[in-house]
C-alpha positions in Angstrom: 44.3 78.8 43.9 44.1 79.4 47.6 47.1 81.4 48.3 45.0 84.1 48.8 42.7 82.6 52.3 46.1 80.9 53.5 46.1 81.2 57.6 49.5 82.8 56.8 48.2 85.2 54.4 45.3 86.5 56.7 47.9 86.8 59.4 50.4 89.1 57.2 47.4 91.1 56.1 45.8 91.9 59.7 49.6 93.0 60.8 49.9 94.9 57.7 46.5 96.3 58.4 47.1 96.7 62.0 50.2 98.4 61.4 49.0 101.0 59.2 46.2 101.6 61.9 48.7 101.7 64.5 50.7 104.3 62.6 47.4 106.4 62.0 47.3 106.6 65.7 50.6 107.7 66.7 50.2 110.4 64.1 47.0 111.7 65.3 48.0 110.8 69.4 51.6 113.4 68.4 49.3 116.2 67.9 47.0 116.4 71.5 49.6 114.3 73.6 53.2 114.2 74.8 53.9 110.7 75.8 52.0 107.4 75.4 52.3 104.2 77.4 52.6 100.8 75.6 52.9 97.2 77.1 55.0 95.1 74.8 57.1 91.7 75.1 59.7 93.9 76.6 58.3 95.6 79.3 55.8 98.6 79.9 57.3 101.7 78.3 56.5 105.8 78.8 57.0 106.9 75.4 57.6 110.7 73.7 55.2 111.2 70.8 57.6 112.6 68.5 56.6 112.0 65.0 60.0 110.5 63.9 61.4 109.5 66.9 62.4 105.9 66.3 62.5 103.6 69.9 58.9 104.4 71.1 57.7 105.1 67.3 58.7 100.9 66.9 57.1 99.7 70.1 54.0 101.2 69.5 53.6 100.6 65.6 55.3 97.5 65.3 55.3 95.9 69.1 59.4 96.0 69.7 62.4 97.7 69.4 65.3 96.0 67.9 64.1 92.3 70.0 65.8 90.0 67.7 68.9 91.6 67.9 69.0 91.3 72.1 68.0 87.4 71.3 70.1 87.0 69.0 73.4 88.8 70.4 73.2 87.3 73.6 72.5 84.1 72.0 76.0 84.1 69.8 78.2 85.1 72.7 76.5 82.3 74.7 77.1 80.1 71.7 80.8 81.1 71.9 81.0 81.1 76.1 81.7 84.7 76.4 78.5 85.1 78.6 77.0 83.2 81.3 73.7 81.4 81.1 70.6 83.1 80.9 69.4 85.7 83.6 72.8 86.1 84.8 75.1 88.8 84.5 74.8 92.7 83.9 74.7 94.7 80.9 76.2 98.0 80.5 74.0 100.4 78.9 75.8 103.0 77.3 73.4 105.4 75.2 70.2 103.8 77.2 67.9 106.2 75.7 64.6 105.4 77.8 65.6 102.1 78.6 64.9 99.5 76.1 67.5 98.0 76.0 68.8 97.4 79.9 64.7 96.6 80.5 63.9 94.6 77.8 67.5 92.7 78.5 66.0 92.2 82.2 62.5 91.5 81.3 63.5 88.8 78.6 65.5 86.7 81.7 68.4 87.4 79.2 70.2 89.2 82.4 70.3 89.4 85.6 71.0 93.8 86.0 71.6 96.7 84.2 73.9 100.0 84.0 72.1 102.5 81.8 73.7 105.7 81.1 71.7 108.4 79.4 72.7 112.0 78.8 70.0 114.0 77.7 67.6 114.9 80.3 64.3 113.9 78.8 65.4 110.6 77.9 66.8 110.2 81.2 63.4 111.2 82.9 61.8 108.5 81.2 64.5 106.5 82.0 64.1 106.3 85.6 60.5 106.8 85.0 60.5 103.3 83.0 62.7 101.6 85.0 60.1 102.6 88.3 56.8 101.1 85.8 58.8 97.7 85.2 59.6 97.3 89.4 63.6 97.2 88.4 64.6 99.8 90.6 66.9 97.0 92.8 68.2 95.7 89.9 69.0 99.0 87.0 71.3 101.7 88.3 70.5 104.9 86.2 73.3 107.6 85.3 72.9 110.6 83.7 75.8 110.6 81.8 77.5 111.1 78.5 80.3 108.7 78.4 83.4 110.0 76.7 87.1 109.5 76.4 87.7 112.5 79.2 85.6 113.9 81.8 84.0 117.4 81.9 81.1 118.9 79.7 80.1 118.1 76.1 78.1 120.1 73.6 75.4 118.1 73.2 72.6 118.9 69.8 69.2 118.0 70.4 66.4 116.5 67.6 63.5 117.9 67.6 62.1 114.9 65.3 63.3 112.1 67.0 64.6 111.6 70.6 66.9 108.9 69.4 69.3 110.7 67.2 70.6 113.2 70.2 74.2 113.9 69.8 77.2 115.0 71.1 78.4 117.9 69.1 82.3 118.0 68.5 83.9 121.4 67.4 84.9 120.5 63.9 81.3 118.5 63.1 80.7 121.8 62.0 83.2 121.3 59.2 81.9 117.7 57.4 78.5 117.3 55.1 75.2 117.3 56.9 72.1 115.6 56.1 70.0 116.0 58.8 69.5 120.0 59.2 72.3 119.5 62.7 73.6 122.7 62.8 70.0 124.3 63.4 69.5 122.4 66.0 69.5 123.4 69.7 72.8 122.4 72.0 72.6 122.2 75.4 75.8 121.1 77.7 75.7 117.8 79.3 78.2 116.3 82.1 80.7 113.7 80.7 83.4 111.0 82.0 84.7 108.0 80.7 83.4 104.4 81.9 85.7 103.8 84.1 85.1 106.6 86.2 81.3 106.2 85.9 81.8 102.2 86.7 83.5 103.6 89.9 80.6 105.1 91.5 78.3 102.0 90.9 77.8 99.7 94.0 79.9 96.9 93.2 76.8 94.4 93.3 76.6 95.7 89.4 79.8 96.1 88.8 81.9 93.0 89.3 80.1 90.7 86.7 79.7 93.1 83.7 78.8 90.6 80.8 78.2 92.9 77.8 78.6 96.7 77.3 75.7 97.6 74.7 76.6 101.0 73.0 74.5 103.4 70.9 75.4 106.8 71.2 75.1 108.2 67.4 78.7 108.3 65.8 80.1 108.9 68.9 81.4 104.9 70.0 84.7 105.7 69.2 85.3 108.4 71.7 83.4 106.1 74.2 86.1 103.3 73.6 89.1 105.3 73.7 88.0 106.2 77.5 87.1 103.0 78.2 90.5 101.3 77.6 91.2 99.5 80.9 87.5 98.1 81.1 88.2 96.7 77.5 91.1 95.0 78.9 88.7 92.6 80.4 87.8 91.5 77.5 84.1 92.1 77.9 82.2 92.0 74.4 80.5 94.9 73.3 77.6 94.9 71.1 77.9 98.5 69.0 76.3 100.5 66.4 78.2 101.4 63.4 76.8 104.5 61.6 79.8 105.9 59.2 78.0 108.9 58.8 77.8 109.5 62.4 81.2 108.9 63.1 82.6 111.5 60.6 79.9 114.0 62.0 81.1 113.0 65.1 85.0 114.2 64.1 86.5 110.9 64.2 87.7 109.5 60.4 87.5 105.9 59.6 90.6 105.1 60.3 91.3 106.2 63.6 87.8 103.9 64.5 89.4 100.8 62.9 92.9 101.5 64.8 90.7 101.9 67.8 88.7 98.7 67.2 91.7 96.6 66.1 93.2 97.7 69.7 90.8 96.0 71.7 89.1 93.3 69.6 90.3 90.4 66.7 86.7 90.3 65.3 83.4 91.5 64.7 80.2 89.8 64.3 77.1 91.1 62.0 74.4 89.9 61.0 73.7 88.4 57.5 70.7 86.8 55.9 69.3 86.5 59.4 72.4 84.8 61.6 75.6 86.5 62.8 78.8 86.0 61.2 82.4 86.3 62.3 85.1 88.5 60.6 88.6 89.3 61.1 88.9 92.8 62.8 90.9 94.2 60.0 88.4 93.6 57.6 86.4 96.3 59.3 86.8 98.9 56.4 85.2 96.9 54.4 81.9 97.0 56.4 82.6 100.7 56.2 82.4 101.0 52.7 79.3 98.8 52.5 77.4 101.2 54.7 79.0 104.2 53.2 78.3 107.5 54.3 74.9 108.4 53.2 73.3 107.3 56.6 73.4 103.3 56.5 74.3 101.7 59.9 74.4 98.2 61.4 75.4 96.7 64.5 77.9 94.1 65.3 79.3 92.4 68.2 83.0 93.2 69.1 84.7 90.3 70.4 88.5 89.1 71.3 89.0 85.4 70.3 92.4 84.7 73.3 89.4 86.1 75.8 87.5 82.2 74.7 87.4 80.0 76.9 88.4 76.4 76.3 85.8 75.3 79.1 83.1 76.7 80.7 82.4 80.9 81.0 85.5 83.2 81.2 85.5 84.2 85.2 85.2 88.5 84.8 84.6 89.4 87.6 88.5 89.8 88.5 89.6 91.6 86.0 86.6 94.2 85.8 87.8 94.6 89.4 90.8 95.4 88.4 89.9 97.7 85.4 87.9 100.1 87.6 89.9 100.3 90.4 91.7 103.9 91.0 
C-alpha cells in the first residue's frame, strides 16, 4: 500500500509536526517574553503570550483565528442579500479583543470598515496597536468600551490564563456554579453604554452602512442586545456567540435570552457538518440544551426573514440613521 507516502499524507504530517513545534515555541517564548508578533492570512498581529489565551495562542500555533467562520458568515448573508458585495460595508465589532475580527474582516476585502469596541485595557492597547501595524487607522474606529444594556461602570473579572475569556462580572454571578476559578480572579471597573450611544459618537462615514454587528463578549450578549434595541430595529444581522454557561454566569437565565432573541430575530443560522443551516427562532432552546452548561458554545447568525429582500441588498443606511439618532 501507498497510503502512507500520499502527497496528502506528507502534508497532514508536516502540519501535525509543525504544529506541535509551533506549540513548543509559544510555551517556551510565554516564559522570557510578553508579546509575540505573527503575520498570518489575516493581517500582522501583536500578540500576549499567555499560555491559554485563545485568539493569539490560534494564530501563532495554527495560522488563524476562527477564518472559516468570517468566510463563511459573510458568505451566507451574501447568499441570502442581507449584505452587500464584498469589500463593502462596515462591521460592528463588539467584544474586538485585539482585533481579529474587524482586521482580518478588512484584510480579507470581506469589508470595507470596522467599529471595534474593547473594554479591557490590554486588549484595547493591542487593539489600536494592531490596527496602527495593518495601516487601518482611516478605516477602524477604536472604542474602549464595554457595551451594555445601560450606561455607567461595570465590574469587570480579569483571566490571568487567557486574555479572551475577560468578563463582566454581574452581582449575583457570584451565586451560580463556577468552573473556571472566577471568583479569585481580579475585577477592575470599566466604562459602559449601550450601542446606540456608542454608535452616536462615531463619524457617520462608519456609521450609516453598518452591515453586521459581530458579538463576543463571554455570556454577556444578552445584556448587549437589550441596549441595543433600536439599532436591531434595522434589521442588521448579527453574528453571535452562544456560550450557555456564560450566560447564566453572566446572571441572565435561558429564557429571558430566547425572549430577547425571539424579539428581534425569526431565525438563527449554525453551522453543521461544515455549512450553515437555518432554524426557526423558537427552536433556540434546543441549541441550548445541545451545548448545555458545562462550557460548550457555538456561534450563529441572527437573522430576520421580512428584513429579505426580494431584489437586490436591503438599503440600511436609513434606518441605522434613524436608530442612532437622539
Amino acid at each position: 500500500m501507498r497510503t502512507h507516502s500520499s502527497p496528502r499524507f506528507r502534508h497532514l504530517l508536516l502540519r501535525t509536526l509543525g504544529i506541535k513545534f509551533r506549540r513548543l515555541c509559544w510555551a517556551l517564548n510565554s516564559r522570557f517574553r510578553n508579546s509575540i508578533t505573527v503575520s498570518r492570512k489575516q493581517g500582522l498581529f501583536t500578540v500576549w503570550l499567555v499560555p491559554d489565551e485563545s485568539v493569539g495562542k490560534s494564530l501563532y500555533c495554527y495560522g488563524e483565528h476562527e477564518l472559516d467562520l468570517m468566510t463563511e458568515a459573510m458568505t451566507v448573508l451574501r447568499s441570502v442579500r442581507l449584505c452587500p458585495p464584498k469589500g463593502e460595508g462596515t462591521i460592528l465589532d463588539v467584544g474586538a479583543n485585539n482585533g481579529i475580527t474587524s482586521i482580518a474582516m478588512l484584510n480579507l476585502g470581506e469589508l470595507k470598515r470596522a467599529i471595534a469596541i474593547e473594554p479591557e485595557p490590554r486588549n484595547f492597547q493591542l487593539l489600536v496597536h494592531n490596527v496602527r501595524q495593518n495601516a487601518l487607522e482611516d478605516r477602524v474606529a477604536c472604542l474602549p468600551y464595554a457595551a451594555s444594556d445601560r450606561g455607567g461602570q461595570l465590574s469587570f473579572e480579569l483571566s490571568e490564563a487567557n486574555d479572551g475569556d475577560h468578563r463582566v462580572r454581574p452581582p449575583q454571578s457570584a451565586s451560580s456554579p463556577e468552573r473556571f476559578r472566577e471568583s479569585g480572579r481580579r475585577v477592575i471597573g470599566v466604562q459602559c453604554e449601550t450601542l446606540c450611544d456608542l454608535m452616536s459618537d462615531v463619524p457617520p462615514g462608519f456609521t450609516r452602512d453598518v452591515t453586521v454587528i459581530w458579538v463576543d463578549v463571554q455570556g454577556y450578549e444578552g445584556y448587549v442586545f437589550k441596549g441595543a434595541k433600536k439599532l436591531l430595529s434595522a434589521g442588521i444581522p448579527v453574528v453571535s456567540e452562544i456560550w450557555p454557561y456564560g450566560i447564566r454566569r453572566a446572571g441572565m437565565s435561558e429564557r429571558e435570552f430566547v425572549d430577547i432573541a425571539e424579539d428581534n430575530w425569526t431565525s438563527y443560522w449554525v453551522r453543521r457538518k461544515g455549512r450553515f443551516v437555518q432554524y426557526p427562532i423558537n427552536t433556540l432552546p434546543i441549541l441550548f440544551e445541545e451545548l448545555g452548561y458545562e462550557g460548550d458554545v457555538d456561534n450563529v447568525i441572527f437573522t430576520r426573514d421580512e428584513d429579505r429582500p426580494t431584489g437586490g441588498v436591503h438599503p440600511l443606511e436609513e434606518k441605522v440613521a434613524n436608530a442612532i439618532s437622539p
